[in-house]
FIDOKE-354812 format. One record per residue: residue in three letters; residue number from 1; x, y, z of N, C-alpha, C in turn. Coordinates in steps of 0.1 Angstrom, whole numbers, always signed. Layout:
ZAKE  residu  num   n_px   n_py   n_pz  ca_px  ca_py  ca_pz   c_px   c_py   c_pz
ZAKE     ALA  NUM      X      Y      Z      X      Y      Z      X      Y      Z
...
***
This chain:
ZAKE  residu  num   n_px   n_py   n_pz  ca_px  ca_py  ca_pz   c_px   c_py   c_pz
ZAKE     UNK    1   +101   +430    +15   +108   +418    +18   +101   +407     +9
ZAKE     UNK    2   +111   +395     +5   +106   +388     -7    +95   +377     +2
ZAKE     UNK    3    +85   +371     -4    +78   +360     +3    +88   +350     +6
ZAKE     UNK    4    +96   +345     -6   +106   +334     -1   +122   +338     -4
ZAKE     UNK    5   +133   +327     +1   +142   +331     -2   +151   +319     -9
ZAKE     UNK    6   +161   +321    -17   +165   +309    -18   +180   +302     -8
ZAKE     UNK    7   +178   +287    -10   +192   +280     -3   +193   +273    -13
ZAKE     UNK    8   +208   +269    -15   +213   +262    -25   +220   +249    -19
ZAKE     UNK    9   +217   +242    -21   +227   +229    -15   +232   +219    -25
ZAKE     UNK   10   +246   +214    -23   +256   +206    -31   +254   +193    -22
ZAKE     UNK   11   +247   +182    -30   +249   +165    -23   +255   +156    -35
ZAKE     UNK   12   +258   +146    -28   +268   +134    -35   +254   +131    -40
ZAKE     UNK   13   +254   +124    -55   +241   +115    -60   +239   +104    -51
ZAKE     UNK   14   +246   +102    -45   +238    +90    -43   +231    +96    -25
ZAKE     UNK   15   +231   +110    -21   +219   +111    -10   +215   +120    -18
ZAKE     UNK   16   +215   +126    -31   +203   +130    -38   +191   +124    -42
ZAKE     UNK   17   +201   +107    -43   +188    +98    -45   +177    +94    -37
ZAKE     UNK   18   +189    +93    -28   +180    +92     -8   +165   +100     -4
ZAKE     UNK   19   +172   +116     -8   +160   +124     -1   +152   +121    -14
ZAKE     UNK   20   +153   +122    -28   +142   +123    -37   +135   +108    -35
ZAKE     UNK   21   +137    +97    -35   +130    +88    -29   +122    +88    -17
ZAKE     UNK   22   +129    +93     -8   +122   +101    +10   +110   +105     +5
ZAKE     UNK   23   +110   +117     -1   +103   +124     -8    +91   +119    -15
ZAKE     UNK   24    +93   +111    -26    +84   +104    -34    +70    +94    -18
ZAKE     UNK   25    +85    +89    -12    +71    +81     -1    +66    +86    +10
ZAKE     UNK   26    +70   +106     +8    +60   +106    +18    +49   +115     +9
ZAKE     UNK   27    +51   +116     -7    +41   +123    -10    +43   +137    -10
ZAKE     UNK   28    +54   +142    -10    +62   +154    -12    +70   +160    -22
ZAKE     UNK   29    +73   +167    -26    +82   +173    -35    +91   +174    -28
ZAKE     UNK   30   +104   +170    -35   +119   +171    -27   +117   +187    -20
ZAKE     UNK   31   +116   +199    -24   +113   +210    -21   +108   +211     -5
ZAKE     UNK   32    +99   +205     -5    +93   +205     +5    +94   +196    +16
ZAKE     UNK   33    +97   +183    +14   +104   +177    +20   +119   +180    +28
ZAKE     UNK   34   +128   +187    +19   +141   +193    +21   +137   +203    +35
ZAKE     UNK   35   +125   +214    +30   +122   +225    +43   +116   +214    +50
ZAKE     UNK   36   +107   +208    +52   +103   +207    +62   +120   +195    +72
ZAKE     UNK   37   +126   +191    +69   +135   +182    +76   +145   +195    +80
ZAKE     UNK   38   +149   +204    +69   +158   +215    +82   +150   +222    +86
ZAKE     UNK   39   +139   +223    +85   +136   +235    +93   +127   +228   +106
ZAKE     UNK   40   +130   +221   +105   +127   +209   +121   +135   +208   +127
ZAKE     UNK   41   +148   +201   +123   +161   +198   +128   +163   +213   +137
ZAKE     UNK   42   +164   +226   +124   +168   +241   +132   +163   +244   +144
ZAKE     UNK   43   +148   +240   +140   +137   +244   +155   +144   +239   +167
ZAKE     UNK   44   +144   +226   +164   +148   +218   +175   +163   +220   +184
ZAKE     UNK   45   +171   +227   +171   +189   +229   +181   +183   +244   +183
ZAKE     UNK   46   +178   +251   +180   +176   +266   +183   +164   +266   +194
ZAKE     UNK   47   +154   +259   +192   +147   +263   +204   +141   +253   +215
ZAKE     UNK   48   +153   +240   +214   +150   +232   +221   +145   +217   +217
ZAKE     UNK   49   +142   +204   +222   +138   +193   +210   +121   +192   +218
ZAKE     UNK   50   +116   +205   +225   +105   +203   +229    +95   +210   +215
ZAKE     UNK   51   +101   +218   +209    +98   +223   +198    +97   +212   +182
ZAKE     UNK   52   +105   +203   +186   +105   +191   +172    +89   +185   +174
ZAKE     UNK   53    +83   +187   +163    +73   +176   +155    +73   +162   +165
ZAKE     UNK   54    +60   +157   +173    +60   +148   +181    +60   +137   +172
ZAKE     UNK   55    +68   +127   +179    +70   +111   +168    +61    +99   +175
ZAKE     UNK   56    +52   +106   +185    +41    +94   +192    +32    +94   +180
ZAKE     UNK   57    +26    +81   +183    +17    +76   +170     +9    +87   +173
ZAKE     UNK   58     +0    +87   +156    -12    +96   +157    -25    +90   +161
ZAKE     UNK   59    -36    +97   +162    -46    +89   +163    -51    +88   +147
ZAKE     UNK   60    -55    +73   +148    -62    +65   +134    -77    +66   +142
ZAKE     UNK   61    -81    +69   +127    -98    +68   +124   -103    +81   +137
ZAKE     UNK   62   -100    +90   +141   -106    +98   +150   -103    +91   +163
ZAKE     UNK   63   -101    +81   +162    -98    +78   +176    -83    +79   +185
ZAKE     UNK   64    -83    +76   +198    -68    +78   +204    -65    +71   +215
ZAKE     UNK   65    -53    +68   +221    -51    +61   +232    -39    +67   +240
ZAKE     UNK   66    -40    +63   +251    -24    +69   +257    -18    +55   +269
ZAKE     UNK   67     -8    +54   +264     +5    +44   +266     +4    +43   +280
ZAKE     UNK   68     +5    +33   +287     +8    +32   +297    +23    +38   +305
ZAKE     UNK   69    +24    +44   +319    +35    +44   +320    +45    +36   +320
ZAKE     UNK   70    +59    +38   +310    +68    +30   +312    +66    +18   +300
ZAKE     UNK   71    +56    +21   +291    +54    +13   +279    +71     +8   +271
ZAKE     UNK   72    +80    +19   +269    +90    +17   +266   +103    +13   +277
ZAKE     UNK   73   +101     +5   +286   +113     +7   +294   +117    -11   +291
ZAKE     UNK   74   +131    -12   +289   +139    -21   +289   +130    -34   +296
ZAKE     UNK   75   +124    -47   +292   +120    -56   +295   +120    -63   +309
ZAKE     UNK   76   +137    -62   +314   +142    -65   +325   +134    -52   +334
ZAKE     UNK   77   +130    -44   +338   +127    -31   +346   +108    -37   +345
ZAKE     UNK   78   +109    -47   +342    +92    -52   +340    +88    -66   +345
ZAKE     UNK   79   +101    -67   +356    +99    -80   +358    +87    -83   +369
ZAKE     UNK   80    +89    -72   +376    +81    -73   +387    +64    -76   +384
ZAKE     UNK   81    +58    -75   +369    +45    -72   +365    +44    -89   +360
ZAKE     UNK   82    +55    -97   +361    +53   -113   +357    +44   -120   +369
***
């Protein structure tokens, strides 16, 4: 069995331009960039979105923190803490 395989994909230039700029700012090769965005998206419809790459901040400098509950809830649901 081969190490890799190929996919071929047909885009309009102008989201060719999209992902190869994507690409450039995260420091990537469109290549790899390209796998890593489907093969996240896949994970996520095939095995669930508990399986997607977590989008909470990382920890900077070795250090870390954790959110209070309800950090994100609608302003109005926060009245009671005035």
């Amino acid at each position: 069995m081969p190490a890799t395989a190929r996919i071929e994909l047909r885009v309009e230039p102008e989201s060719k331009r999209l992902i190869e700029r994507a690409a450039e700012l995260s420091h990537q090769s469109v290549t790899a960039f390209a796998i890593e965005a489907l093969v996240g998206r896949a994970r996520e419809l095939v095995e669930g979105p508990a399986s997607a790459p977590s989008r909470l901040p990382r920890p900077i400098g070795g250090w870390s923190f954790e959110l209070p509950e309800g950090w994100d809830a609608p302003l109005d649901d926060l009245a009671e803490y005035r």
